[in-house]
C-alpha positions in Angstrom: 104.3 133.1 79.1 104.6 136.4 81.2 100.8 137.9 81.3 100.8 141.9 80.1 98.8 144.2 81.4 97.9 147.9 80.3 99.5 150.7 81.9 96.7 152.0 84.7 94.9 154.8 83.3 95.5 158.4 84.3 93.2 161.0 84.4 94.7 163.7 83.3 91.7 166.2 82.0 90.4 169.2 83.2 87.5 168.2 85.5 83.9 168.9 84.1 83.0 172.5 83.7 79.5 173.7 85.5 78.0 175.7 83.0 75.9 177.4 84.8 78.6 178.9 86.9 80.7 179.6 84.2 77.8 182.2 82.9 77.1 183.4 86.1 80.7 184.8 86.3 80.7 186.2 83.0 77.5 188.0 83.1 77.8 191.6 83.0 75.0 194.0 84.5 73.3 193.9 81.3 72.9 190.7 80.7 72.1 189.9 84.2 69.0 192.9 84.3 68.0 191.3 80.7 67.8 187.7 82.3 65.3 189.2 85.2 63.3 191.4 82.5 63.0 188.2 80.6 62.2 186.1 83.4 59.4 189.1 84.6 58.0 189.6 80.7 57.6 185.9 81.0 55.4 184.9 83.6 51.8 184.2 84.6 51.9 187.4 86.8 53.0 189.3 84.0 50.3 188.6 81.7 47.6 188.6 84.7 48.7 192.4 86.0 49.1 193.6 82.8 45.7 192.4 81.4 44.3 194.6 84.7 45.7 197.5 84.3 44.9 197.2 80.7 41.4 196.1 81.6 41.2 198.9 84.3 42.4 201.6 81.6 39.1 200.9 79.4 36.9 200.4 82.1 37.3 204.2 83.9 38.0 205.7 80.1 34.2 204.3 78.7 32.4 204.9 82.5 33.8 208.4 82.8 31.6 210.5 83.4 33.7 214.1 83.2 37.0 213.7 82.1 38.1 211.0 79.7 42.4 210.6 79.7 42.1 208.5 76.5 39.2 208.2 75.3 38.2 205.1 72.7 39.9 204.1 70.6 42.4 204.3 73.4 45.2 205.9 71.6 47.3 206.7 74.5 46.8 202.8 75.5 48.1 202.0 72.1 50.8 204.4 72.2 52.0 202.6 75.8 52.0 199.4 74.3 53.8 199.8 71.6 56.5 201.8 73.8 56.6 199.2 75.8 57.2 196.4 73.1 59.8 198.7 71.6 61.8 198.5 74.6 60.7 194.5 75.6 61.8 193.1 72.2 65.7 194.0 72.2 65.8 193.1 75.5 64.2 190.0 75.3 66.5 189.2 72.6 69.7 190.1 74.5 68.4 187.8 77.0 68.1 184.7 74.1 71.4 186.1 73.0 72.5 184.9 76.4 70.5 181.8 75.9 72.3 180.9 72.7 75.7 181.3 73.9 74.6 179.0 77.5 73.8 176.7 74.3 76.7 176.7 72.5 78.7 176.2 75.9 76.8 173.0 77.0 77.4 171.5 73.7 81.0 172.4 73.8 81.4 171.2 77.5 79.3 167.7 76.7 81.4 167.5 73.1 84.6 167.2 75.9 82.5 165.2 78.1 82.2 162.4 75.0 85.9 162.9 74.1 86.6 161.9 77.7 84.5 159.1 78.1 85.8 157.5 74.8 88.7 157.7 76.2 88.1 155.8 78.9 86.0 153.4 77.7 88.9 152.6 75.2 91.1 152.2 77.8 88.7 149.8 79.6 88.2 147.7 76.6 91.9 147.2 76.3 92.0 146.3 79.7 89.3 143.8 79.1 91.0 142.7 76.3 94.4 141.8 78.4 92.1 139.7 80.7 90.6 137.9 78.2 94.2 136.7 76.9 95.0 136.6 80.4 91.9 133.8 81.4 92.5 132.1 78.5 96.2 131.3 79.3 95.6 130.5 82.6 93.0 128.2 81.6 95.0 126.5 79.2 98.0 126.0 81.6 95.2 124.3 83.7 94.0 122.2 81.2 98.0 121.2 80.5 98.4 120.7 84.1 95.0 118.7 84.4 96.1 116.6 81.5 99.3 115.4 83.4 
């Protein structure tokens, strides 16, 4: 009995994307000044400057003595905040836009990944599959030869 084998496999796919690199080179300016704004809003030394100035701001408007820029209830604070989250908001979500769509492209890339990797294990399992008929063949020749 002549022993077949599967056919070697051949990897034939696109290698693996690198995500990361893939957005990197699509990024426009926009998206890329969005990523740094959202990076900036988003950090401990954010918050911590922010809650000085702000801090600063009541402090000289309550202990001045002559001239008061905005005086409590702090309207022009108020009106500097909300400016400011105006503007932070879309931006932040333009950034989450860009988020999403890293997202989407991971699961697409891992989604090929799998496809892949079934593959190949498939193949493998065949492979293992011809071995198996081929030990048990050889082992029964030996047992025919022993038995002579």
């Amino acid at each position: 009995m002549k022993i077949k084998f599967p056919e070697p496999f051949k990897h034939d796919h696109p290698p693996v994307l690198d995500v990361n690199k893939v957005l990197e080179e699509r990024a426009t300016l926009g998206q890329r000044a969005a990523d740094k704004f959202s990076k900036t809003l988003g950090s401990w030394k954010f918050i911590i400057i922010q809650s000085i100035i702000l801090g600063a701001w009541v402090v000289l408007n309550l202990l001045a003595w002559i001239k008061h820029w905005d005086p409590y209830p702090f309207i022009l604070m108020n009106l500097v905040l909300s400016l400011q989250a105006a503007y932070a908001a879309p931006i932040l979500m333009m950034s989450q836009n860009r988020q999403d769509e890293r997202d989407r492209l991971e699961a697409h890339n891992d989604f090929l990944i799998n496809q892949k990797a079934e593959l190949e294990i498939r193949t493998i399992l065949d492979h293992l599959e011809a071995q198996n008929k081929a030990l048990q063949e050889i082992q029964r020749l030996l047992e025919e030869k022993q038995n002579q």
